[in-house]
mmCIF file of the N, C-alpha and C atoms, coordinates in Angstrom:
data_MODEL
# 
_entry.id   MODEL 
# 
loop_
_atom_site.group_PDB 
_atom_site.id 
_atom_site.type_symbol 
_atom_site.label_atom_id 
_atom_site.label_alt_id 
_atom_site.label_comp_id 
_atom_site.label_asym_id 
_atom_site.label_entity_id 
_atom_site.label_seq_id 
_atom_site.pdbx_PDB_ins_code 
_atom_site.Cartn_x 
_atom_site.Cartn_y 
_atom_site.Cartn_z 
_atom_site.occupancy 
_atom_site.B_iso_or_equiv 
_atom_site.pdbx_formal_charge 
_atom_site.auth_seq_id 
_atom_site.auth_comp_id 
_atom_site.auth_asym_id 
_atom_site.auth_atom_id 
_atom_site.pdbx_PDB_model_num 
ATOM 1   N N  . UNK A 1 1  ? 3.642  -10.920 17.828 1.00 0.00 ? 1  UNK A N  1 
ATOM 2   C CA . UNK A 1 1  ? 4.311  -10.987 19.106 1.00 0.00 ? 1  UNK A CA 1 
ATOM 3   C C  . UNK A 1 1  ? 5.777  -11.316 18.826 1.00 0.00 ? 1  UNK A C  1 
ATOM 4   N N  . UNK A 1 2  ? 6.525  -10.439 18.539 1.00 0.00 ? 2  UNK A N  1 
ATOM 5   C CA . UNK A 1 2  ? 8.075  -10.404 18.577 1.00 0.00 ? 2  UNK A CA 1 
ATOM 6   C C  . UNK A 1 2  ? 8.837  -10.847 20.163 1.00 0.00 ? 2  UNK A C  1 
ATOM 7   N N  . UNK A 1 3  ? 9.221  -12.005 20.088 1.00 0.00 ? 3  UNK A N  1 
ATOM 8   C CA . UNK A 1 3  ? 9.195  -12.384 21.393 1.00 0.00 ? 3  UNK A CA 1 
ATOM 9   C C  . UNK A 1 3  ? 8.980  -13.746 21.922 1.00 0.00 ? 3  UNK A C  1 
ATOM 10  N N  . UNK A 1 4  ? 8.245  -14.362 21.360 1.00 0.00 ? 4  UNK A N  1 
ATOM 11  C CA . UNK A 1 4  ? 7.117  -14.682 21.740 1.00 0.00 ? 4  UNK A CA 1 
ATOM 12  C C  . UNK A 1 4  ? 7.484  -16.134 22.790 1.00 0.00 ? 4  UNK A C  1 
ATOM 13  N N  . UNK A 1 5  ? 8.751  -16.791 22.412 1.00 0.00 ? 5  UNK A N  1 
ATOM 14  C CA . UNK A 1 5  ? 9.091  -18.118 22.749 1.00 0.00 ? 5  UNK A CA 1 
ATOM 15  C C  . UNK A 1 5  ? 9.797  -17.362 24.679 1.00 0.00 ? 5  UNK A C  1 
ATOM 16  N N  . UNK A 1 6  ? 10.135 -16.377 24.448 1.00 0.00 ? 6  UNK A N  1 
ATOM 17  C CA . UNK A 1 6  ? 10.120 -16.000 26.094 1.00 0.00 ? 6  UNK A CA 1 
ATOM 18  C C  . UNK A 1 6  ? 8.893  -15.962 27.410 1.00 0.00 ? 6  UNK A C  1 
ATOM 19  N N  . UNK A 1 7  ? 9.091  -16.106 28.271 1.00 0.00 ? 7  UNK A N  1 
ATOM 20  C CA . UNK A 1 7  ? 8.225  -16.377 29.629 1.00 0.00 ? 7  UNK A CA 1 
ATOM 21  C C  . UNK A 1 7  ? 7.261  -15.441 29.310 1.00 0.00 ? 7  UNK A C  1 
ATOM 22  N N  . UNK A 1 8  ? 7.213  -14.483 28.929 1.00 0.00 ? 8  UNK A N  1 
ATOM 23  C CA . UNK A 1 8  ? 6.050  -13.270 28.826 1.00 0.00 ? 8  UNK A CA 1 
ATOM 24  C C  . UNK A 1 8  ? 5.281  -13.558 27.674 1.00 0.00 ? 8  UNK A C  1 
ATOM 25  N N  . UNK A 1 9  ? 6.134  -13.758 26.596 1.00 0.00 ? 9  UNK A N  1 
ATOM 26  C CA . UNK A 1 9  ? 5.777  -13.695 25.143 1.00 0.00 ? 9  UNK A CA 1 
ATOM 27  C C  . UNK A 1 9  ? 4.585  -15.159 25.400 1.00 0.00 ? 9  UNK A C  1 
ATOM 28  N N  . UNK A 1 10 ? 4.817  -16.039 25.643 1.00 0.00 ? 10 UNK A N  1 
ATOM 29  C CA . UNK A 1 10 ? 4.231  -17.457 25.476 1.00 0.00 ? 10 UNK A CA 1 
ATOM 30  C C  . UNK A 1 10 ? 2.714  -17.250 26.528 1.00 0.00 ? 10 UNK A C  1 
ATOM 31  N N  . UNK A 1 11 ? 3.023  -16.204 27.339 1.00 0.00 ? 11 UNK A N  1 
ATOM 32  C CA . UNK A 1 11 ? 1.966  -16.260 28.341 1.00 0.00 ? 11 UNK A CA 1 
ATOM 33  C C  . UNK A 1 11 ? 0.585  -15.008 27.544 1.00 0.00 ? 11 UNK A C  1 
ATOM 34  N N  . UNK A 1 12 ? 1.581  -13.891 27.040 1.00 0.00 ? 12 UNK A N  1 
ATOM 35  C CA . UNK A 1 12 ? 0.760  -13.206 26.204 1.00 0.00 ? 12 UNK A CA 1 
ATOM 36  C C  . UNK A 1 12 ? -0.127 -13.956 24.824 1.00 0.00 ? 12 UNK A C  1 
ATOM 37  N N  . UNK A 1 13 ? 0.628  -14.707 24.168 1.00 0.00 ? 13 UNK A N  1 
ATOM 38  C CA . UNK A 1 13 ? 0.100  -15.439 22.709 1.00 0.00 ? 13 UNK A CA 1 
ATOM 39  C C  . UNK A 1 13 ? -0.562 -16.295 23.387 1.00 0.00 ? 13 UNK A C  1 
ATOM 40  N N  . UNK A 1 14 ? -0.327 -17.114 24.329 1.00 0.00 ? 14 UNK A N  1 
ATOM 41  C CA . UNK A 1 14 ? -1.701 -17.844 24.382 1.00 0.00 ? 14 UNK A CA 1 
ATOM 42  C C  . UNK A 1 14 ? -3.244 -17.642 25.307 1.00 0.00 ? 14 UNK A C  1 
ATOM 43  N N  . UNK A 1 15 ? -2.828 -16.165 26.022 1.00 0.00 ? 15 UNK A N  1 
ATOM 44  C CA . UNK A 1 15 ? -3.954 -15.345 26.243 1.00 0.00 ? 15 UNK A CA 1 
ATOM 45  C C  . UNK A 1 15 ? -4.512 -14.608 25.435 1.00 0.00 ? 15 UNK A C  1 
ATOM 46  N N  . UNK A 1 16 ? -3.785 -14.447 23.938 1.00 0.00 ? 16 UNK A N  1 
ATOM 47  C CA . UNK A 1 16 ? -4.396 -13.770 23.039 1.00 0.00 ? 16 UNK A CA 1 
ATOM 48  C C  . UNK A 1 16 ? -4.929 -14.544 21.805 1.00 0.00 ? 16 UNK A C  1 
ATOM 49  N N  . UNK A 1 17 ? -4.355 -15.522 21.836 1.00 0.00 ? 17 UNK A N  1 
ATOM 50  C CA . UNK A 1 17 ? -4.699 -16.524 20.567 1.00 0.00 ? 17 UNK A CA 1 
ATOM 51  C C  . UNK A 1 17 ? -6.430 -16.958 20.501 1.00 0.00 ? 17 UNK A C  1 
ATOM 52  N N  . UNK A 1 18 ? -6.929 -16.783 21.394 1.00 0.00 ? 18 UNK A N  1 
ATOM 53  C CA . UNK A 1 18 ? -8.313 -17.212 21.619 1.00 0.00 ? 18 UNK A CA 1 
ATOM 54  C C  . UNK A 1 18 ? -9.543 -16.424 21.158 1.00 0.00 ? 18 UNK A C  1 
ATOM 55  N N  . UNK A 1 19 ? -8.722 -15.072 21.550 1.00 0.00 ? 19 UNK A N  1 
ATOM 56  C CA . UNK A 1 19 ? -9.726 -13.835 20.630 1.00 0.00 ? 19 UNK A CA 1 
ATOM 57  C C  . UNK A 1 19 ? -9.048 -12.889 19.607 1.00 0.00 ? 19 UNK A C  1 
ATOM 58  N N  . UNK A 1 20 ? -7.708 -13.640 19.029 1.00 0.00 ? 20 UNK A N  1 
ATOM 59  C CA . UNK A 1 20 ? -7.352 -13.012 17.962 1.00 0.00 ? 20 UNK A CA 1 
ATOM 60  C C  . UNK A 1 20 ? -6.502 -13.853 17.349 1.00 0.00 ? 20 UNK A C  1 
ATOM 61  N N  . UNK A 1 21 ? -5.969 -13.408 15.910 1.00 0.00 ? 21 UNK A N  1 
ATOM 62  C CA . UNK A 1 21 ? -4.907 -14.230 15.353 1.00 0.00 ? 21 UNK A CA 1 
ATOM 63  C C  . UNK A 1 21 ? -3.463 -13.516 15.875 1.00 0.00 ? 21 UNK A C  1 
ATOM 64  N N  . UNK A 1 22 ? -2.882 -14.379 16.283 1.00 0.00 ? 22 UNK A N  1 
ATOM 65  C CA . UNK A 1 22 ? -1.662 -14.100 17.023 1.00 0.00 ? 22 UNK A CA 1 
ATOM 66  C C  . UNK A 1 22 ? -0.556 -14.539 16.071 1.00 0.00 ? 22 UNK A C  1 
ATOM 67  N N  . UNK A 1 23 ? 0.430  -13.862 15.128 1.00 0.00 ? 23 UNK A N  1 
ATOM 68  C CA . UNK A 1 23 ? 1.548  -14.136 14.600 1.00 0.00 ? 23 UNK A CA 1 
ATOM 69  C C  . UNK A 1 23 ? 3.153  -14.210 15.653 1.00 0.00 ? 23 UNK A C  1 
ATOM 70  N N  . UNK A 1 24 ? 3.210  -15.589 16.136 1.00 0.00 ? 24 UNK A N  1 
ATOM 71  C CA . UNK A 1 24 ? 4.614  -15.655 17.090 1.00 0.00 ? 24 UNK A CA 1 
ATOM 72  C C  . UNK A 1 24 ? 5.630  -15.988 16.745 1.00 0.00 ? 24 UNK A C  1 
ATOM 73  N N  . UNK A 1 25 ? 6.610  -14.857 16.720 1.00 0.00 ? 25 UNK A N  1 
ATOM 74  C CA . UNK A 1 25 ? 7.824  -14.671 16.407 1.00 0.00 ? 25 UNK A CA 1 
ATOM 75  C C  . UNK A 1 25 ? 8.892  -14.751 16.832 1.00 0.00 ? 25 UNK A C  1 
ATOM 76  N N  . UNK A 1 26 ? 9.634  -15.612 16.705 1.00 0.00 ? 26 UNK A N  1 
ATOM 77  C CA . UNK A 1 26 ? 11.276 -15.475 17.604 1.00 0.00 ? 26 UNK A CA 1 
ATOM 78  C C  . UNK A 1 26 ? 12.508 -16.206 16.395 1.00 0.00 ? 26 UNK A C  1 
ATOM 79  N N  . UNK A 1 27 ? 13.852 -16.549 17.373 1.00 0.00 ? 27 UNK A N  1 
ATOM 80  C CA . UNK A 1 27 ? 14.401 -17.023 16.348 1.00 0.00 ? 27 UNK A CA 1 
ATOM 81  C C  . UNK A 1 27 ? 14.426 -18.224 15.474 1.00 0.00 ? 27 UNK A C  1 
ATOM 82  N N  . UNK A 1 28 ? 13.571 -19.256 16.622 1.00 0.00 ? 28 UNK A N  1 
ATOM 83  C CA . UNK A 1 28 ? 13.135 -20.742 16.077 1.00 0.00 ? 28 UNK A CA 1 
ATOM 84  C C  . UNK A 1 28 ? 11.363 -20.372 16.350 1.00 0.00 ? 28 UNK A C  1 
ATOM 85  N N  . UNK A 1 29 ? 10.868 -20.621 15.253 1.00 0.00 ? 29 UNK A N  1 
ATOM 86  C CA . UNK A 1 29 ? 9.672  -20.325 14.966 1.00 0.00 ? 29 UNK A CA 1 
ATOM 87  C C  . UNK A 1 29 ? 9.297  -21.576 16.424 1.00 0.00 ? 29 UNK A C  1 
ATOM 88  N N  . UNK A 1 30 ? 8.234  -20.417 17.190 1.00 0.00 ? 30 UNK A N  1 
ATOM 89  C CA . UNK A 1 30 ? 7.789  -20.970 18.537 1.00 0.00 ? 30 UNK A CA 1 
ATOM 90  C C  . UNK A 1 30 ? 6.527  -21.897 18.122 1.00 0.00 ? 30 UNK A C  1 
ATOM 91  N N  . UNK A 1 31 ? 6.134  -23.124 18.676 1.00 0.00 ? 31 UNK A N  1 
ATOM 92  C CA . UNK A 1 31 ? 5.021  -23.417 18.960 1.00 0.00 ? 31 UNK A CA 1 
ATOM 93  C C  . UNK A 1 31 ? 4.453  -23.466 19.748 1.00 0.00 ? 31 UNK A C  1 
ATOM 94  N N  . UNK A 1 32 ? 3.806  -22.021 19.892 1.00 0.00 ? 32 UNK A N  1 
ATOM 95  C CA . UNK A 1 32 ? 2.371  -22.179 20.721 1.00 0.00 ? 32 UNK A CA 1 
ATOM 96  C C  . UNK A 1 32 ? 0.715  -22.457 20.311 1.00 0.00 ? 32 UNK A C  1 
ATOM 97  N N  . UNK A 1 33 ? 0.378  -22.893 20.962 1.00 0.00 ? 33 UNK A N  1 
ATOM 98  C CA . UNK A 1 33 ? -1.059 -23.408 20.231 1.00 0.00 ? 33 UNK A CA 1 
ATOM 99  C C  . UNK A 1 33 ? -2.025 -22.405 19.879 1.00 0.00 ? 33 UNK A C  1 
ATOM 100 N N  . UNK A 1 34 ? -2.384 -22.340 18.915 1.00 0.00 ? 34 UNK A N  1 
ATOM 101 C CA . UNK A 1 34 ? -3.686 -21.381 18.344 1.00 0.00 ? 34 UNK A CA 1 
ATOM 102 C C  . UNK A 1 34 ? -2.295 -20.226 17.527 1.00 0.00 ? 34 UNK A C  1 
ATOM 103 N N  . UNK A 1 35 ? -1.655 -19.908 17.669 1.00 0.00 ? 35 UNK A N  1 
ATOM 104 C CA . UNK A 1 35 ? -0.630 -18.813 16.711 1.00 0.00 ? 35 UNK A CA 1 
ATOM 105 C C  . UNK A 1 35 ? -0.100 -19.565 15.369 1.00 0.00 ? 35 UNK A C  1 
ATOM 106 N N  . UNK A 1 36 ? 0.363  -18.864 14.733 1.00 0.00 ? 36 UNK A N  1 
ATOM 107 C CA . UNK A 1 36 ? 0.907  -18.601 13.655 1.00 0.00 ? 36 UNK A CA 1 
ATOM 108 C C  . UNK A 1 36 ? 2.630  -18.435 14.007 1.00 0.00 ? 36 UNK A C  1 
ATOM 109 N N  . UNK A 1 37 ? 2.891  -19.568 14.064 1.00 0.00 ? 37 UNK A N  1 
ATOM 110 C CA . UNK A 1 37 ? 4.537  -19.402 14.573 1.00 0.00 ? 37 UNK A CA 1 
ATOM 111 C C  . UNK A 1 37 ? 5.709  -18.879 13.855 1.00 0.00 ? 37 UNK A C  1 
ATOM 112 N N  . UNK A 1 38 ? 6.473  -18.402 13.227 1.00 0.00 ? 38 UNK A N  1 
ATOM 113 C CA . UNK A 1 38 ? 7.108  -17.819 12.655 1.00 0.00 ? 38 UNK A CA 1 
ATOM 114 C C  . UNK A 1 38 ? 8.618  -17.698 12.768 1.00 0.00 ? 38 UNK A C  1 
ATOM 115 N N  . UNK A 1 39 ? 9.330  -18.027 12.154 1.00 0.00 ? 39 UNK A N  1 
ATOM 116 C CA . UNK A 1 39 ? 10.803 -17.807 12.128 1.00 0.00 ? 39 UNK A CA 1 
ATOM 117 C C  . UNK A 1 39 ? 11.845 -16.563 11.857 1.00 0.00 ? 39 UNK A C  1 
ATOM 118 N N  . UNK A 1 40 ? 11.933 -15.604 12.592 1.00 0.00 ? 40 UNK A N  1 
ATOM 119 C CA . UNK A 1 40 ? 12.297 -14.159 11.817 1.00 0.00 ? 40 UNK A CA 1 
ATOM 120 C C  . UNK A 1 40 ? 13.208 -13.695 12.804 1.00 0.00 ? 40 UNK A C  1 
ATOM 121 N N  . UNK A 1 41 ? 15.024 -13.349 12.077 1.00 0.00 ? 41 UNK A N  1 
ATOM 122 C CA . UNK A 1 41 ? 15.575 -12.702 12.598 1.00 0.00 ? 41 UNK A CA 1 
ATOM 123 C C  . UNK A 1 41 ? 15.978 -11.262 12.871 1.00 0.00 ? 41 UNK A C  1 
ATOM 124 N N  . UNK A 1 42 ? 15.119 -10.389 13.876 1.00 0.00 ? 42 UNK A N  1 
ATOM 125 C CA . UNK A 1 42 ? 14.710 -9.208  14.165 1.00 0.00 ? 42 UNK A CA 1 
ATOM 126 C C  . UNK A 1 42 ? 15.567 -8.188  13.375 1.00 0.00 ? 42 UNK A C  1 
ATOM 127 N N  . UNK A 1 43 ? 17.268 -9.033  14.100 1.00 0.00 ? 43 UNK A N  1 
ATOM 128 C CA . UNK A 1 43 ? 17.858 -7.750  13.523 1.00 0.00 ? 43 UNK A CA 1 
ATOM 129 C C  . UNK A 1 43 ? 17.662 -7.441  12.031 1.00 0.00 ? 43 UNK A C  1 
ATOM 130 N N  . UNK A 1 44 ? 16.994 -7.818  11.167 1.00 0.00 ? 44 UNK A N  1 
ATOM 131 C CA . UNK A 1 44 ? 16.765 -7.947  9.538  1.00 0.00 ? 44 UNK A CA 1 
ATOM 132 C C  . UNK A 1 44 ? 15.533 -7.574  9.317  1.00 0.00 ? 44 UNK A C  1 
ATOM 133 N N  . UNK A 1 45 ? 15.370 -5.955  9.527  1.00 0.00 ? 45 UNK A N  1 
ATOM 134 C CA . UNK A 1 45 ? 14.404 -4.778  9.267  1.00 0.00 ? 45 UNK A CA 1 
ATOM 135 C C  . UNK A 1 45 ? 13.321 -5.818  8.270  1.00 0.00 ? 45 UNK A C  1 
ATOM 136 N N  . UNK A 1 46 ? 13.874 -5.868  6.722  1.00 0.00 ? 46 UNK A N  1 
ATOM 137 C CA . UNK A 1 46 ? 12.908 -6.556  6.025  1.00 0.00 ? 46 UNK A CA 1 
ATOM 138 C C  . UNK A 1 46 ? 12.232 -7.847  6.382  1.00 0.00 ? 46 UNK A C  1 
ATOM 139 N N  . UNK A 1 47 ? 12.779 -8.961  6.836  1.00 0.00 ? 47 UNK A N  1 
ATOM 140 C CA . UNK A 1 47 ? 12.222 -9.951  7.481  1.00 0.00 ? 47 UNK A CA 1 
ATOM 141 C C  . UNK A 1 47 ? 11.637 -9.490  8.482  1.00 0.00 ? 47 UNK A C  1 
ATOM 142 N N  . UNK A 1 48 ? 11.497 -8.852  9.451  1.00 0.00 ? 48 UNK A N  1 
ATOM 143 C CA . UNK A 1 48 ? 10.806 -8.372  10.624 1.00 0.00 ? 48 UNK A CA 1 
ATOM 144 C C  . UNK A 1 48 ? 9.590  -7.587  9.983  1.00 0.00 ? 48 UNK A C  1 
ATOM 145 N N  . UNK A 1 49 ? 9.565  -6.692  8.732  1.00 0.00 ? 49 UNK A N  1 
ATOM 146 C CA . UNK A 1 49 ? 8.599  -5.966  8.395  1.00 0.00 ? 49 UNK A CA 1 
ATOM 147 C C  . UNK A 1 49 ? 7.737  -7.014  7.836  1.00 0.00 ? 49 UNK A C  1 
ATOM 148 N N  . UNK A 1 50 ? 8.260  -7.948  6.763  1.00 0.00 ? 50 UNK A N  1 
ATOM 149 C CA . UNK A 1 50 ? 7.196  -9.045  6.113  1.00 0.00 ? 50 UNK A CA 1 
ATOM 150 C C  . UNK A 1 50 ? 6.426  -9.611  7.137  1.00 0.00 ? 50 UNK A C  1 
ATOM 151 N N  . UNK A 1 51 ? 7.442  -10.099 8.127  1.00 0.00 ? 51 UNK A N  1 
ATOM 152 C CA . UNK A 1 51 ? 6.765  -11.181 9.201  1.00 0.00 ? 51 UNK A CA 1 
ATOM 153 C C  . UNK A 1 51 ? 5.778  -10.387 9.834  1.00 0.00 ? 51 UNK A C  1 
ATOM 154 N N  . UNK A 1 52 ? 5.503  -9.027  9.874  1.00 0.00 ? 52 UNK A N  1 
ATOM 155 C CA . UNK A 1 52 ? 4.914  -8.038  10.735 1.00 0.00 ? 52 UNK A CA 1 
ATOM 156 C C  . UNK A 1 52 ? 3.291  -7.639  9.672  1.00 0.00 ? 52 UNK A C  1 
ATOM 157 N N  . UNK A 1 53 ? 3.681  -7.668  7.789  1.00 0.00 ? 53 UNK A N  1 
ATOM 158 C CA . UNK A 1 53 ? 2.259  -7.329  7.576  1.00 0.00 ? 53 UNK A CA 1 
ATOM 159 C C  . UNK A 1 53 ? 1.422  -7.882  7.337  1.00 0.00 ? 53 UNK A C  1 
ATOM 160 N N  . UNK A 1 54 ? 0.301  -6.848  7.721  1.00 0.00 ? 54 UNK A N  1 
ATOM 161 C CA . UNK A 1 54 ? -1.117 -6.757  7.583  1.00 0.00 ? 54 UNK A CA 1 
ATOM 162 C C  . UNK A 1 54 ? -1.547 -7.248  9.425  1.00 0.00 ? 54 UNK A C  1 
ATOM 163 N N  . UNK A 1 55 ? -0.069 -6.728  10.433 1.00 0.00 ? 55 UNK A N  1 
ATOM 164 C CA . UNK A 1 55 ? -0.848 -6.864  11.832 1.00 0.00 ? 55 UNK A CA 1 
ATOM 165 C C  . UNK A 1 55 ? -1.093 -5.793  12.211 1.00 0.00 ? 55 UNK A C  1 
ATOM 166 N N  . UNK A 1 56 ? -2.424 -5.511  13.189 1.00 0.00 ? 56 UNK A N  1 
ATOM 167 C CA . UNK A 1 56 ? -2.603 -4.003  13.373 1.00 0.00 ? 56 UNK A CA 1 
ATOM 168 C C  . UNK A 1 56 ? -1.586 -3.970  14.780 1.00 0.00 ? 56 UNK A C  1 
ATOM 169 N N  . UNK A 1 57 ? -1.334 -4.166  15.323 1.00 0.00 ? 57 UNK A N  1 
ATOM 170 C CA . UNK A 1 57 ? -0.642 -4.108  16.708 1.00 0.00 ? 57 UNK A CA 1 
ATOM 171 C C  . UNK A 1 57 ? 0.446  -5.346  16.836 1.00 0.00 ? 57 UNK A C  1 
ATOM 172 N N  . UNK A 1 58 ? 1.674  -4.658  17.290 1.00 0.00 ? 58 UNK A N  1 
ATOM 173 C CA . UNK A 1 58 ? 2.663  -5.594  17.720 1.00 0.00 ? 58 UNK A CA 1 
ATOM 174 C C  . UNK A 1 58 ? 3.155  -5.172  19.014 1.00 0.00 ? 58 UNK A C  1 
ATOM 175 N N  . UNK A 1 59 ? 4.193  -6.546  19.263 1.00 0.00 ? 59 UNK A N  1 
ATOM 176 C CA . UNK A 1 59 ? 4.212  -6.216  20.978 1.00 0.00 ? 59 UNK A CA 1 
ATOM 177 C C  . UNK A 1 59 ? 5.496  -6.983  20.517 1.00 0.00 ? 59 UNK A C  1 
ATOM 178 N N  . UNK A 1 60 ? 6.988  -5.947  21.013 1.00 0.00 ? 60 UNK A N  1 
ATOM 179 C CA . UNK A 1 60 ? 8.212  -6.092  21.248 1.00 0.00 ? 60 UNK A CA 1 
ATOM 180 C C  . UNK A 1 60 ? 8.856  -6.674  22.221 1.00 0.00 ? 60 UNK A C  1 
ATOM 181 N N  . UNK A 1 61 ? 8.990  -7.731  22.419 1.00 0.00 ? 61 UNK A N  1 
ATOM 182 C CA . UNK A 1 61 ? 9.208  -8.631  23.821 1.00 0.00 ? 61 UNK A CA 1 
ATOM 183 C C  . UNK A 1 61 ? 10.311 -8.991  23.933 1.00 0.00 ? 61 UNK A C  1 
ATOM 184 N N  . UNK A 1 62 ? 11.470 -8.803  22.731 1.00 0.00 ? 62 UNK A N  1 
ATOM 185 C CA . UNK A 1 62 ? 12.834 -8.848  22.602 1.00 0.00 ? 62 UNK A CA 1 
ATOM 186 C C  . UNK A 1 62 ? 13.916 -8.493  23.940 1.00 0.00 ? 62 UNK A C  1 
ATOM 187 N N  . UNK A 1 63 ? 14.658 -9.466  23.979 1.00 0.00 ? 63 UNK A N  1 
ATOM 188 C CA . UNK A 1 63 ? 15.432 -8.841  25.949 1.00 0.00 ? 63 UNK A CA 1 
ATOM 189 C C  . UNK A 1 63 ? 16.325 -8.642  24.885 1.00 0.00 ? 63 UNK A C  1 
ATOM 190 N N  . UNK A 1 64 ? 17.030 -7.344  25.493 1.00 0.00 ? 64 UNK A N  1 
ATOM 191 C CA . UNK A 1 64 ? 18.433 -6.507  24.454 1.00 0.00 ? 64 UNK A CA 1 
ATOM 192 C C  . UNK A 1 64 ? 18.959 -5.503  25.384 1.00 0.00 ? 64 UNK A C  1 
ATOM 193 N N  . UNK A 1 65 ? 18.662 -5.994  26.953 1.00 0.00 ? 65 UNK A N  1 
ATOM 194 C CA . UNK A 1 65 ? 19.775 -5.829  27.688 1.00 0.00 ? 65 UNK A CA 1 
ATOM 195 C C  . UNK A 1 65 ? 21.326 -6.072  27.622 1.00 0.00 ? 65 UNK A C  1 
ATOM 196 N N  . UNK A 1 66 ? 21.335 -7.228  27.348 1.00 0.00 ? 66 UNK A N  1 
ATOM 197 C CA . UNK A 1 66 ? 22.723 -7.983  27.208 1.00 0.00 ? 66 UNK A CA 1 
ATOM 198 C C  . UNK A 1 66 ? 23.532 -6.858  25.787 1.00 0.00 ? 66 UNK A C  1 
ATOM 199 N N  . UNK A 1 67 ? 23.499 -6.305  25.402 1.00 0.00 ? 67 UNK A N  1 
ATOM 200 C CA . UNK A 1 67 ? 23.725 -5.666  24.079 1.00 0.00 ? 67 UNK A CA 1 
ATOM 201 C C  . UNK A 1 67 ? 24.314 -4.284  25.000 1.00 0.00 ? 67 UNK A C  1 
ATOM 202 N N  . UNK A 1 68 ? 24.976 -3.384  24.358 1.00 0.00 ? 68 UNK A N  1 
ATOM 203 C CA . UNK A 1 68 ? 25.641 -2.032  25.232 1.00 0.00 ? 68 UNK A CA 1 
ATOM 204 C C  . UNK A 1 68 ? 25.014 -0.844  24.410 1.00 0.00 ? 68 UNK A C  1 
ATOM 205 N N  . UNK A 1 69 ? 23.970 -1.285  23.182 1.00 0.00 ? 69 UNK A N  1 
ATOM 206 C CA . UNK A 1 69 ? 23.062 -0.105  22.808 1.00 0.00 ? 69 UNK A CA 1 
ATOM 207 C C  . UNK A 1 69 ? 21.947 -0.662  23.102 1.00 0.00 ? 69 UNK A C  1 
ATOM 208 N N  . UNK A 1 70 ? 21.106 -1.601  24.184 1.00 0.00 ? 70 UNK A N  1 
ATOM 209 C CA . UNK A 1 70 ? 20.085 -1.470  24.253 1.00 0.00 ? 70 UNK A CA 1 
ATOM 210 C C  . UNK A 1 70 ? 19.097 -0.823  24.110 1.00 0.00 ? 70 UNK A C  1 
ATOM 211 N N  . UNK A 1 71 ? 19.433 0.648   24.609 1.00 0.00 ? 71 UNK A N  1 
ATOM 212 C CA . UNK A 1 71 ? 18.592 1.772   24.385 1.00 0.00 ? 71 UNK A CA 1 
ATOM 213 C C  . UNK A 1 71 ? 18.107 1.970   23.045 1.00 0.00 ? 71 UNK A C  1 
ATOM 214 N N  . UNK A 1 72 ? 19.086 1.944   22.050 1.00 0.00 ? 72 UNK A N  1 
ATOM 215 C CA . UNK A 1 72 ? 18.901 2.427   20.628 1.00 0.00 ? 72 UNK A CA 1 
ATOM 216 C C  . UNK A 1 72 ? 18.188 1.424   19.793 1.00 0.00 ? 72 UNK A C  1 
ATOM 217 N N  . UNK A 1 73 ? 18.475 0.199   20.437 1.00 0.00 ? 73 UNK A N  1 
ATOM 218 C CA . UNK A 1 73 ? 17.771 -0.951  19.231 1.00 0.00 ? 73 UNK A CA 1 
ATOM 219 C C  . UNK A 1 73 ? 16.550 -0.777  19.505 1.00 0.00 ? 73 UNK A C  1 
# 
């Protein structure tokens, strides 16, 4: 859960933490209960890929409105 310390992200990981292992990701490794909290700065492809293997599904929760290529990131 890339995301995860945001209003959505925290509501998703700890609806999912119960029937799965949930790896939660943001820029200050989040604590939510039952995840795997994690410290990883997105824009850094390789840190984002490590922090990412061996998950079958991820969920991008990153706000990158504020940015003027939102679209592209």
């Amino acid at each position: 859960m890339v995301g995860a310390s945001g209003f959505v992200g925290q509501a998703l990981s700890l609806a999912l933490a119960p029937i799965h292992d949930v790896v939660a990701i943001s820029r200050q490794a989040p604590m939510i209960s039952g995840t795997d909290g994690r410290s990883v700065d997105v824009a850094d492809a390789a840190d984002l890929q490590d922090a990412l293997a061996g998950c079958a599904v991820a969920y991008y929760l990153v706000h990158s409105l504020g940015t003027g290529d939102f679209r592209s990131r």
